[in-house]
C-alpha positions as CSV (number, residue, x, y, z in Angstrom):
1,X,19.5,5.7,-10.5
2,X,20.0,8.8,-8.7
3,X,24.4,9.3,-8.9
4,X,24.5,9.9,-5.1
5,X,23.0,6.8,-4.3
6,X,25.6,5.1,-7.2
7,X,28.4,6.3,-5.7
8,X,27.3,5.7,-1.9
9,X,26.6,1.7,-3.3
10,X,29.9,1.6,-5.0
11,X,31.8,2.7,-2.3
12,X,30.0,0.1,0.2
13,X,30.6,-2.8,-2.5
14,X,34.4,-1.7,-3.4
15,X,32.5,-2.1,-6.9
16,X,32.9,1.0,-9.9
17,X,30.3,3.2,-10.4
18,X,30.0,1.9,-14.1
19,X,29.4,-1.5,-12.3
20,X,26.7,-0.3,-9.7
21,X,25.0,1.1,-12.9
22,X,25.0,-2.1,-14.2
23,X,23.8,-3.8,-11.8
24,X,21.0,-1.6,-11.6
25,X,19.2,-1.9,-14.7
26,X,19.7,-5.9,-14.1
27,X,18.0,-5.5,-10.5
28,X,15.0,-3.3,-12.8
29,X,15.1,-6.5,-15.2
30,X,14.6,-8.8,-12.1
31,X,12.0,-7.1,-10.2
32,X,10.0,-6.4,-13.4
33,X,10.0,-10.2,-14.2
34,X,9.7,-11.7,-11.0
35,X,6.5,-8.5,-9.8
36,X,4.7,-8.1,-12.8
37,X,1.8,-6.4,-11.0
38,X,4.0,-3.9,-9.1
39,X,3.8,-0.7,-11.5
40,X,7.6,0.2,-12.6
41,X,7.0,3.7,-11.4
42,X,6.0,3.2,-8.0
43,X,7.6,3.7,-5.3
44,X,7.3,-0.4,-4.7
45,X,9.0,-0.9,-7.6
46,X,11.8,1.4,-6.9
47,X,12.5,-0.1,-3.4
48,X,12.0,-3.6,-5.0
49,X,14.7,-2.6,-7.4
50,X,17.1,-0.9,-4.5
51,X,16.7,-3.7,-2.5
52,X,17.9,-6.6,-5.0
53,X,20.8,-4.3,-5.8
54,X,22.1,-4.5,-2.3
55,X,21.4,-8.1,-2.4
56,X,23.4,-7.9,-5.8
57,X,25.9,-5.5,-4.0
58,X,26.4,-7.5,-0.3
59,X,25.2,-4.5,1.1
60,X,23.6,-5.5,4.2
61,X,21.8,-3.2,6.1
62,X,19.0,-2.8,8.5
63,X,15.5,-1.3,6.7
64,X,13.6,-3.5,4.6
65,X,13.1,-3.3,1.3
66,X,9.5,-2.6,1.5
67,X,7.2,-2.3,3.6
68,X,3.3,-3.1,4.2
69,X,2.7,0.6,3.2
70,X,4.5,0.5,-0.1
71,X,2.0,-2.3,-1.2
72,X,-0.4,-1.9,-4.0
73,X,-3.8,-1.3,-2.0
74,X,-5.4,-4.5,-3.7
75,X,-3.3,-6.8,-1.6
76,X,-4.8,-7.4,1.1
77,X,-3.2,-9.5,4.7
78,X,-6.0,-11.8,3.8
79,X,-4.5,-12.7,0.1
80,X,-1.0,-13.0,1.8
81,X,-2.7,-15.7,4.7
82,X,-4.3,-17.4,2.0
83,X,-0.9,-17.8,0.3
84,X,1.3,-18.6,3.3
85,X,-1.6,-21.6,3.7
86,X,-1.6,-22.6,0.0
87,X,2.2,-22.8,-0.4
88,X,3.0,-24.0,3.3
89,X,4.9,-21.4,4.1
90,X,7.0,-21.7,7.5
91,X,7.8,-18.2,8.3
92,X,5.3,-15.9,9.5
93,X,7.3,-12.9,8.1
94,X,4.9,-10.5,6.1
95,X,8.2,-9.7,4.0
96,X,8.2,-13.5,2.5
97,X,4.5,-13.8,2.2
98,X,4.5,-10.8,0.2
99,X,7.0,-12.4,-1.9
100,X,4.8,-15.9,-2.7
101,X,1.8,-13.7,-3.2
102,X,3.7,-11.5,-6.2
103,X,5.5,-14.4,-7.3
């Protein structure tokens, strides 16, 4: 993890930056067990990682996570309707359909 962004997360989380560090290779654990099919040196993977670290952290802020554009280009809206039907889902956010289809 890049130091500037460890130190930036530590100050937000009043946490050390031994601690963010931490942290982050548990978020890397995570992601790679709950996205197997997201490649761990993407740039979905990395803002898969970043984002369960703030999560992790309490940092709360704004952006998302990822995006429709960070997805792997053999997911397809349709797969993520088909899932939403399949599992029920309530919410039509693309951000939790996303997350049944890779689960």
């Amino acid at each position: 993890m890049p130091s500037n962004l460890t130190k930036s997360f530590a100050e937000k989380s009043n946490k050390s930056e031994a601690e963010v560090d931490k942290l982050f290779k548990k978020a890397e654990t995570i992601v790679k067990d709950k996205y197997p099919k997201v490649e761990a040196k993407s740039d979905a993977f990395y803002k898969l990682v970043v984002g369960t670290l703030k999560n992790m952290l309490g940092i709360n802020e704004e952006s998302p996570a990822i995006t429709l554009t960070d997805v792997p280009k053999h997911y397809t809206m349709r797969d993520l309707d088909n899932v939403s039907k399949r599992k029920k889902l309530k919410s039509e956010s693309v951000l939790v359909r996303l997350d049944a289809y890779l689960d």
